[in-house]
C-alpha positions as CSV (number, residue, x, y, z in Angstrom):
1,X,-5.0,-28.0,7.7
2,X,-6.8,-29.0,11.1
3,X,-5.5,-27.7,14.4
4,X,-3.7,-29.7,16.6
5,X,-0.7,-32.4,15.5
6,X,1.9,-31.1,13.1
7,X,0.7,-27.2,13.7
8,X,1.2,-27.1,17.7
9,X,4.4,-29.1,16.6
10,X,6.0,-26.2,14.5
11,X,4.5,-23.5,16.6
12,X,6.5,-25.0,19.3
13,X,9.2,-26.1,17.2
14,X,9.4,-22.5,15.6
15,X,9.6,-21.2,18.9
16,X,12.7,-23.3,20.1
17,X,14.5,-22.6,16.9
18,X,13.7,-19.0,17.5
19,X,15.3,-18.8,21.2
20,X,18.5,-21.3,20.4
21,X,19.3,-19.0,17.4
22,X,19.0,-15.4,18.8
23,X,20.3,-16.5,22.7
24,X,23.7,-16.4,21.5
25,X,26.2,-13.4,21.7
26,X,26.5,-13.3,17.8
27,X,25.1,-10.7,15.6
28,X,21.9,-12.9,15.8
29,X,21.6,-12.0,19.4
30,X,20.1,-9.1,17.3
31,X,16.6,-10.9,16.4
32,X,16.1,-12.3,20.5
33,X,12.8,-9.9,20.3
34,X,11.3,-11.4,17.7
35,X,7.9,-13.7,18.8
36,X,6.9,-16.2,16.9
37,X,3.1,-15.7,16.6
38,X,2.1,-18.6,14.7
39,X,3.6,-21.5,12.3
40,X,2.7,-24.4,10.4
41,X,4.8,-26.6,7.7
42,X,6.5,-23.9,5.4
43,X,5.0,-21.0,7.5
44,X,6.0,-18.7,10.4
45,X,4.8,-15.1,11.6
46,X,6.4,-13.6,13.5
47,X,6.6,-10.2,15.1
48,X,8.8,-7.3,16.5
49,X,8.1,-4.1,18.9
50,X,11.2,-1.5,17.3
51,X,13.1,-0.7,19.5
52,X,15.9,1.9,19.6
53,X,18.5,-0.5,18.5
54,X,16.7,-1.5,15.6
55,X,16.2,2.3,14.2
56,X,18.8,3.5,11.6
57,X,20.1,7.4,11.8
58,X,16.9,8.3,10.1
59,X,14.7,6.9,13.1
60,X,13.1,4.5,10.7
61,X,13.3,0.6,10.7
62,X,17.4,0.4,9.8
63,X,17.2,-1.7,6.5
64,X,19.9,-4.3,7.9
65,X,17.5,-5.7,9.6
66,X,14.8,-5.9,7.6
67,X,17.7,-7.9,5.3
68,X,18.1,-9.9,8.8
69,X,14.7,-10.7,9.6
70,X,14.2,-11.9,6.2
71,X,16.7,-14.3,6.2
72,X,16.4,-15.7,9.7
73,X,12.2,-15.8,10.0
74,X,12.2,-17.4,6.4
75,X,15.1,-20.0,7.5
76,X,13.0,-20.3,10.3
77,X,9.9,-21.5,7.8
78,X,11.9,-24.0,6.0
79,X,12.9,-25.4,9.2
80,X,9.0,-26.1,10.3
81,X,9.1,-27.8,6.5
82,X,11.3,-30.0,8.5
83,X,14.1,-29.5,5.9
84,X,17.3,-28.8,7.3
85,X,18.6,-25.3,6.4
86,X,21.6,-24.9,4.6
87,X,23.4,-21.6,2.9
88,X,21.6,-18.8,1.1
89,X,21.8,-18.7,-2.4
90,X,20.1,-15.6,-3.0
91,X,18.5,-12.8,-0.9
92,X,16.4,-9.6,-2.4
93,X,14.7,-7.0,-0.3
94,X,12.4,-4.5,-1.7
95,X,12.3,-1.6,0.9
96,X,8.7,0.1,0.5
97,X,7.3,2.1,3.7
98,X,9.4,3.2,6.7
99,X,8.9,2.0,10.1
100,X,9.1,3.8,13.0
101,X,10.1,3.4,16.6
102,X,7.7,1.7,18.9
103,X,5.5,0.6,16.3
104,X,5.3,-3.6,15.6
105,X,5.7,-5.0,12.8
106,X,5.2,-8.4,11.5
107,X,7.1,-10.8,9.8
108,X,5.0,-13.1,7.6
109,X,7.7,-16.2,5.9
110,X,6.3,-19.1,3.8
111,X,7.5,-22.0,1.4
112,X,6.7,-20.9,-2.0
113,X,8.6,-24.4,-3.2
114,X,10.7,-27.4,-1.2
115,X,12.9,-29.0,-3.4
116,X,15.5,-31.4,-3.1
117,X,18.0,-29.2,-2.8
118,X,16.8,-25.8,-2.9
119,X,14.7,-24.1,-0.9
120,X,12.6,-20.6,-2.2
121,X,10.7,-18.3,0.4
122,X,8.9,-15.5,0.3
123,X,8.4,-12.5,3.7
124,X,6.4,-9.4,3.8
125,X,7.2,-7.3,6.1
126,X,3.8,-5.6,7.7
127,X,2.6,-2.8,9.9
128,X,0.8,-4.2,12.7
129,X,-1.7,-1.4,13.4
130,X,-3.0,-1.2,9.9
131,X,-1.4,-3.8,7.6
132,X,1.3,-1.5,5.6
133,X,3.6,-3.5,3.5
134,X,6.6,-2.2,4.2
135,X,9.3,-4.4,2.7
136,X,8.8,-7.3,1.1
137,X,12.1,-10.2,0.0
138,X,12.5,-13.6,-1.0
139,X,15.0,-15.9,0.0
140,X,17.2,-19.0,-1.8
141,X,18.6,-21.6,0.2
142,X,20.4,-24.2,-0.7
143,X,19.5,-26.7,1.7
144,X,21.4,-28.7,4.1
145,X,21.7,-32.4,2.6
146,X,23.7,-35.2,3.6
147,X,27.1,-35.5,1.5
148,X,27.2,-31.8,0.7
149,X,30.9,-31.0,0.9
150,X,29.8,-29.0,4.3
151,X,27.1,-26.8,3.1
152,X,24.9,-27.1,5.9
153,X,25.3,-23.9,8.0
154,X,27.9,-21.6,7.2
155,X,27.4,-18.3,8.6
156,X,23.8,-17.4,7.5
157,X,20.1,-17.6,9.8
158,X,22.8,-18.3,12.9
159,X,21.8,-22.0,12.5
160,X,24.3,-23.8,12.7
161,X,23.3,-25.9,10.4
162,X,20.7,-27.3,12.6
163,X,17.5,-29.3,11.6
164,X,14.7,-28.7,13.4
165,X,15.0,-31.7,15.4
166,X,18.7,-31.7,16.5
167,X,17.6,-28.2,17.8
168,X,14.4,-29.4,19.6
169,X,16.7,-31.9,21.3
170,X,19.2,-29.3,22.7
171,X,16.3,-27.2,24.0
């Protein structure tokens, strides 16, 4: 895809999404770190410096939000799809390297297929420094259509609901 047009779009887009989403004082408040790095349609990556409140007892990367990031960043990649999000369907994480305090780590979420009504991502997670997978999940959404007996939003990504362009208008 050239530069320009619909990719400055969705990095800005992404970026909007990104800061309406984690400003809030809900558990999605959790994610307001994240940077969104780059996106184009169906793709968004993202990254994270670890801080202490993202460490589990072990000192490693606390699997919740791995789970988390996964859902929200790959939400986050439907959205530049311009498809509205709606309510997970199904969410798998596959927990493979630890992650430790103060390192980054990148969150890398694309389309794998845009349907009518379902949505399917996939996100590796990655160690900055030298490229470590260290989780890896995919991600069902059922996505928010018109006349869907109020699927749209409902307590998943901290959307809302929201398409990408009722967000960019509140912004």
């Amino acid at each position: 895809m050239a530069s320009g047009g619909k990719a400055a779009l969705s990095l800005r887009t992404a970026r909007q999404v990104l800061k309406f989403i984690s400003e809030g004082r809900n558990f999605d408040s959790i994610i307001k770190n994240v940077e969104v790095v780059s996106a184009s349609p169906g793709k968004v990556l993202c990254e994270l410096r670890l801080e202490e409140q993202h460490m589990n007892t072990g000192a490693t990367l606390h699997g919740g939000l791995t789970a988390t990031l996964v859902d929200s960043i790959s939400t986050l990649a439907i959205m530049t799809a311009d498809k509205p999000p709606g309510v997970s369907v199904n969410l798998s994480v596959n927990y493979l390297k630890p992650a430790r305090l103060g390192e980054v780590i990148h969150i890398d979420a694309r389309c794998l297929q845009l349907g009518r009504s379902l949505a399917f991502a996939s996100v590796d997670v990655r160690r900055k420094s030298d490229g470590t997978l260290l989780a890896h999940g995919s991600h069902t959404k059922h996505l928010g259509v018109g006349g869907d007996g109020g699927l749209r939003g409902g307590g998943d990504g901290g959307d809302g609901g929201m398409s990408t362009s009722d967000t960019a208008a509140k912004s």
